[in-house]
C-alpha positions in Angstrom: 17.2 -21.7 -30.9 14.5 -18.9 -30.3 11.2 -20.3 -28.9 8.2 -20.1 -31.4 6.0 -18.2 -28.8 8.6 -15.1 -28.1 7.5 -12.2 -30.1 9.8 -10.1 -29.0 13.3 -9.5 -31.2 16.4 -11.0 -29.9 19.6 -8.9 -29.2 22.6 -10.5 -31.3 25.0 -9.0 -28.9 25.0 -9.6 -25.0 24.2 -6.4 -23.0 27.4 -5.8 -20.4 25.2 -6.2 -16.7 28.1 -5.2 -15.6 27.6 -2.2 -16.6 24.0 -1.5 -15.2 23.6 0.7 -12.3 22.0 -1.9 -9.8 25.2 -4.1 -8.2 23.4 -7.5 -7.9 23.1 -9.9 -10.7 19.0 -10.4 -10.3 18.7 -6.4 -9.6 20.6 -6.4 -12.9 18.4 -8.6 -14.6 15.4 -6.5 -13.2 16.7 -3.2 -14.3 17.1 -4.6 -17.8 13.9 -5.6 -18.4 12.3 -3.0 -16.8 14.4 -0.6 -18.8 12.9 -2.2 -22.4 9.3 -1.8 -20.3 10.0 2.1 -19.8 11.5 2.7 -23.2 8.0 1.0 -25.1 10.4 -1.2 -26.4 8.1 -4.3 -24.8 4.3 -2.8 -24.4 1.6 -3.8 -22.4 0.8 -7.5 -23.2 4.1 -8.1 -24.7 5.3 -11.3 -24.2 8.7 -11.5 -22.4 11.6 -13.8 -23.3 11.6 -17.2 -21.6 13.7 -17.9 -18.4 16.1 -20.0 -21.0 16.4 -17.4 -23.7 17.0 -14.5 -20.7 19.2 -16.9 -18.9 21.0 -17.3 -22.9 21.1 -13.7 -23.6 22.2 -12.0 -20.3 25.1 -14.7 -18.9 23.1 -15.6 -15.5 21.9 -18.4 -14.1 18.3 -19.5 -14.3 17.9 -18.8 -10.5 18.9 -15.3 -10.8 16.2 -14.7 -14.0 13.8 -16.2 -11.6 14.3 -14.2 -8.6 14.1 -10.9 -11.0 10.8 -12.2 -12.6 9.0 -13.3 -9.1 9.9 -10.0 -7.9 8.9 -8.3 -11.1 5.4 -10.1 -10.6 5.5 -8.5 -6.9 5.8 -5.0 -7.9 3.0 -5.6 -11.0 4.8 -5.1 -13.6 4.9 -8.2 -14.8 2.1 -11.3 -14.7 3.0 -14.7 -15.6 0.6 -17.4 -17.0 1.1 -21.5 -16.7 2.5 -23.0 -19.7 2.1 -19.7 -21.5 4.9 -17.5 -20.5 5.6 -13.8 -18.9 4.2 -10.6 -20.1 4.6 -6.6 -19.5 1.5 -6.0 -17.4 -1.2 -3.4 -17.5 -0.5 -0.8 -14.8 -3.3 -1.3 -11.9 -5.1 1.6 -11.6 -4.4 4.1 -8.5 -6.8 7.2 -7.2 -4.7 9.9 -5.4 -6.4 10.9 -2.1 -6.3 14.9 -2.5 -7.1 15.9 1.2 -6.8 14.8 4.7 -9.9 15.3 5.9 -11.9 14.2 9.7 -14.5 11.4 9.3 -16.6 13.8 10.9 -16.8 16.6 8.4 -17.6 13.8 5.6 -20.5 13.0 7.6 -21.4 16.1 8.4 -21.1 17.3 5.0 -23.5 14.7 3.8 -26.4 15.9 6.0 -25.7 13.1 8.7 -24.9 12.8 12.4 -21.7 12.0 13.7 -21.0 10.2 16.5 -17.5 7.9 17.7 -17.2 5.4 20.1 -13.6 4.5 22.0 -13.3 0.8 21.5 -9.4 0.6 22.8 -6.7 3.0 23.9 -3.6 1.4 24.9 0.4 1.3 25.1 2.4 -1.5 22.9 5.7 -2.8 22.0 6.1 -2.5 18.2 6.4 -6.1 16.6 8.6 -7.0 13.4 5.9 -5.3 10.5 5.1 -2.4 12.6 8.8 -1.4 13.8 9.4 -1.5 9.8 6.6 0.9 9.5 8.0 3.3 11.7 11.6 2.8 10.6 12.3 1.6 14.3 13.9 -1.3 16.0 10.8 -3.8 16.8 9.8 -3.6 20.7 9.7 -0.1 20.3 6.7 1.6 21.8 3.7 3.0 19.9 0.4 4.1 21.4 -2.6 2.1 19.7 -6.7 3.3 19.7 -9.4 1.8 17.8 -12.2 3.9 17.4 -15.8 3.1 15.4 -17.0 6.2 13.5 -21.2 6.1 12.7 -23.4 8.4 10.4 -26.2 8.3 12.3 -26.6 4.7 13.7 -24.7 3.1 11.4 -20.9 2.1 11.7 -18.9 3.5 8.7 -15.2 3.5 9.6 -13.4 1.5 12.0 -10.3 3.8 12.9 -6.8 1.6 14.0 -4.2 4.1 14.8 -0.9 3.7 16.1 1.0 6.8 16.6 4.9 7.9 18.0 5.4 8.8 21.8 7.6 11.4 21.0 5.5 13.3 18.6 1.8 13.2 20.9 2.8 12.1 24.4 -0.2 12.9 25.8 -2.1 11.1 23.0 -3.8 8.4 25.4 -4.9 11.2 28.0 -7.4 12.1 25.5 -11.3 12.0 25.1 -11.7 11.1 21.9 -15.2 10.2 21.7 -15.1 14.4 21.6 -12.0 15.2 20.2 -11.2 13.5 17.4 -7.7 11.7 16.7 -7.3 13.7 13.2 -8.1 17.0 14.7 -6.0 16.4 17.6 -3.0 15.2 15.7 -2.9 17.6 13.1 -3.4 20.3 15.9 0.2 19.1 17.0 1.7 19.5 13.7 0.2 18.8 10.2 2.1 16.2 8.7 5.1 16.7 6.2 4.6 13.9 4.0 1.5 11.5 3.4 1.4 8.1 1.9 -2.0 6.8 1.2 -2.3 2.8 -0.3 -6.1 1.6 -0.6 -7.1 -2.3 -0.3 -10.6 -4.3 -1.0 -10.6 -6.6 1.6 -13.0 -8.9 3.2 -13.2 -8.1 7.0 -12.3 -10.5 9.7 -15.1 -11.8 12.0 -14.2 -9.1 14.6 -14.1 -6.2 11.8 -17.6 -7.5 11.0 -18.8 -7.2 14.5 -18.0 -3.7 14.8 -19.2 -2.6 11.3 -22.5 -4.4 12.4 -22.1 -6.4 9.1 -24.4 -9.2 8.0 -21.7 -11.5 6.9 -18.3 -11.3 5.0 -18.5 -8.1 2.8 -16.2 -6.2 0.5 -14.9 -3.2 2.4 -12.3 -0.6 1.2 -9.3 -0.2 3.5 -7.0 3.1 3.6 -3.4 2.7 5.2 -2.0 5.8 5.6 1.5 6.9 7.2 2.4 10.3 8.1 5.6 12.0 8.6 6.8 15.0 10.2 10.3 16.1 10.2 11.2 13.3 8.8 10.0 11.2 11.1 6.6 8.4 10.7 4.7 9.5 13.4 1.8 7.9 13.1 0.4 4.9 10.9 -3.7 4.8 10.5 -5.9 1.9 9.1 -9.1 3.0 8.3 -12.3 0.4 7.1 -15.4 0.9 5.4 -18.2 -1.1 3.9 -17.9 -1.1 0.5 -21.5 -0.4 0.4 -21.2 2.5 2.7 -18.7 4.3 1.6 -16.4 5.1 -1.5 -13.4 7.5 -2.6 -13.2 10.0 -4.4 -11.2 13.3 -5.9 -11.3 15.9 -8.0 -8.1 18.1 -9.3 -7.2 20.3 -11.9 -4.4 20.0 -14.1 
């Protein structure tokens, strides 16, 4: 019997998963909700059938139509509420970064002074979540700096990089309180492929030391990973004070 919260229409007939392009039976279940998502069939705020009704319609068990709907929640495209039910999400809103471009020509361009300071330049071994950053086998080595970017006196951007051996082997040899990693780097080769994700975060006690923080603050975080050849060659995490510092990009379409 149909639940009297579901709003959306019930198939008579069972859809064939078998079918569906995905091979597992919760990928299946995924790609068939997602499909009725892309199609507008179910909108944004639509509520979703129940676990029992999806469990009823599509021949799977209820741990499969969970898996599908916790991942689902992952990837934001769908939100669940207590007691209520599941619905189609609103898309989170993304900004494109246009342009690579130096800390140091922001500040300039603003009218301020530049100025870096070398907190760490070291050798490590890759663990599990940066191996699978690279696309290596963890213990592989990656060369790691940390570097504090100021406008003026004041700390705007704490600079984590790790980069690939193989694509700057001299990386470490390097002055960078001169030359800067993003100019040296891109002097090597400029990258192939970016992928930039941005985070609000609230800095650890360490991150707050360096940024010369008060206390715990909102800051903006930018993780980006670069590739050449079709390789990652280097993966950056860059932090600002949210009060310091914001993005921003203009394009025409």
């Amino acid at each position: 019997m149909a639940s009297d919260t579901d709003t959306l229409p019930r198939r008579t007939v069972s859809p064939d998963l078998t079918a569906a392009r995905p091979a597992s039976r919760y990928e299946q279940v995924k790609h068939y909700i997602t499909e009725r998502i892309a199609s507008g069939e179910w909108g944004v705020g639509s509520r979703l059938p129940s676990e029992n009704e999806l469990v009823e319609t599509l021949g799977v068990s209820r741990m499969t139509v969970h898996r599908a709907l916790r991942e689902l929640m992952g990837e934001g495209i769908v939100t669940r509420a207590q007691g209520v039910g599941t619905f189609v999400a609103r898309p989170a809103p993304r900004a494109e970064v246009l342009e690579l471009r130096d800390i140091a020509d922001d500040i300039q361009a603003g009218g301020g002074r530049h100025r870096s300071r070398v907190v760490l330049l070291e050798t490590i071994r890759a663990d599990g979540h940066l191996a699978l950053a690279f696309d290596q086998r963890p213990g592989v080595k990656l060369f790691h700096s940390v570097l504090i970017h100021y406008e003026d006196d004041t700390p705007l951007q704490i600079e984590e990089r790790f980069v690939s051996p193989h694509f700057a082997p001299d990386y470490l040899d390097q002055d960078f309180a001169t030359t800067h990693p993003h100019r040296y780097l891109f002097q090597i080769s400029p990258p192939h492929e970016v992928e930039h994700v941005i985070f609000a975060v609230t800095p650890e006690a360490d991150q707050q030391a360096l940024l010369e923080l008060d206390g715990p603050e909102a800051c903006l975080q930018l993780v980006r990973r670069t590739w050449v050849d079709g390789r990652v060659v280097m993966r950056g995490v860059f932090t600002y004070p949210g009060s310091r510092y914001s993005f921003g990009g203009r394009r025409q379409t």
